[in-house]
C-alpha positions, 0 to 999 in steps of 0.5 A, a space after each residue: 040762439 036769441 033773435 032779436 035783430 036789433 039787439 043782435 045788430 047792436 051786438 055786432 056794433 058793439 063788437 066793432 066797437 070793442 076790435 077798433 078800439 081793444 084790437 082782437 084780444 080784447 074782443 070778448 062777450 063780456 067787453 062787447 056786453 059792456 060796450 052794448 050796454 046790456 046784461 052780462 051774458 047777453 052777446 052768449 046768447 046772441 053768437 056761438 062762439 067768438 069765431 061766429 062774433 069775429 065773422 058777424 064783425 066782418 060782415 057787418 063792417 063791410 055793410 057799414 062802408 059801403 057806398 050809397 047806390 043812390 049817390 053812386 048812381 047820380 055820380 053815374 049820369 057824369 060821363 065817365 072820366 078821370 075826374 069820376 074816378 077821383 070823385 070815387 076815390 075822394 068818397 072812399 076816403 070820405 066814408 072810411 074817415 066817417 066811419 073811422 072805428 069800422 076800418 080800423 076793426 076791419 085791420 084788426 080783422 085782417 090781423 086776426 086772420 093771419 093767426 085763424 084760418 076759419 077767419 082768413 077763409 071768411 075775410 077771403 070770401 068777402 074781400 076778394 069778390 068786392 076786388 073783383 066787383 071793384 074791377 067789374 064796376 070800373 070797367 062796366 062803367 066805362 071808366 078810363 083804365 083797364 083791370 091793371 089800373 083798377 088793381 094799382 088803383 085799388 092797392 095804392 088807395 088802401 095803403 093811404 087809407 091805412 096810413 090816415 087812419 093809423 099814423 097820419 102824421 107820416 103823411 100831415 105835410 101833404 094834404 089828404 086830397 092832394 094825395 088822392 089826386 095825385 094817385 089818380 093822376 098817376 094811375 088813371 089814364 088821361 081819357 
């Protein structure tokens, strides 16, 4: 295997790319070769097989949207409150808006795993300790709620972001902040 790690990681994007867009069928080492704009046969050298490059994709999305631990920490010396909470779930749907293609591969990736076992078990092992994480966080830090809120909060807020990035004109007559706020309104405890 080659060991480039900028090419690799270009690789990886390029694979991103290519699910966002041609979904997991058309996740192919030539269409991530074209999409990274390197030689034919270059992503062969770089991944084992398409398993290997589909968890590579996994991993590497989950890095993309990732919050910043700077700004989280700013956001941190607030005391905590239903308003940091909203702060939060305004900066999810910010970073997923900006990185529009790493969720929407991240889709194809849950799809995907319904029909690969070996990439359910890897998706499995990434999404469910940043749940957990999720949880930890939001209770470490204070933040009005219990594990319940967290777990509503958390499902309640994925299925707005699914809507705005696939359909978003199911959604157009009420406007995305709104929605947020009204999520957390509902789900989030009054301190």
């Amino acid at each position: 295997m080659a060991q480039n790690p900028e090419r690799r990681a270009a690789l990886v994007d390029a694979a991103i790319d290519v699910l966002a867009r041609e979904g997991a069928r058309g996740l192919t080492f030539r269409a991530v070769d074209t999409q990274a704009g390197v030689p034919t046969g270059t992503a062969s050298n770089y991944f084992a097989n398409r398993e290997d490059l589909l968890d590579q994709a996994g991993r590497r999305v989950h890095t993309r949207l990732a919050p910043d631990p700077a700004s989280v920490a700013h956001a941190l010396e607030t005391p905590p409150s239903r308003e940091l909470v909203r702060h939060f779930m305004h900066d999810i749907v910010r970073r997923v808006t900006a990185d529009r293609t790493g969720y929407l591969a991240l889709l194809e990736l849950r799809l995907e795993a319904t029909r690969r076992p070996d990439l359910r078990r890897t998706l499995t092992a990434q999404l469910q300790p940043e749940y957990e994480e999720s949880i930890r966080f939001h209770l470490a830090a204070g933040l009005p709620g219990d594990r319940s809120t967290v777990s509503v909060l958390y499902f309640a807020m994925l299925g707005l972001i699914v809507e705005h990035l696939t359909v978003p004109d199911v959604i157009a007559a009420d406007p995305l902040e709104s929605l947020i706020d009204a999520i957390v309104d509902r789900v989030v405890p009054a301190e």
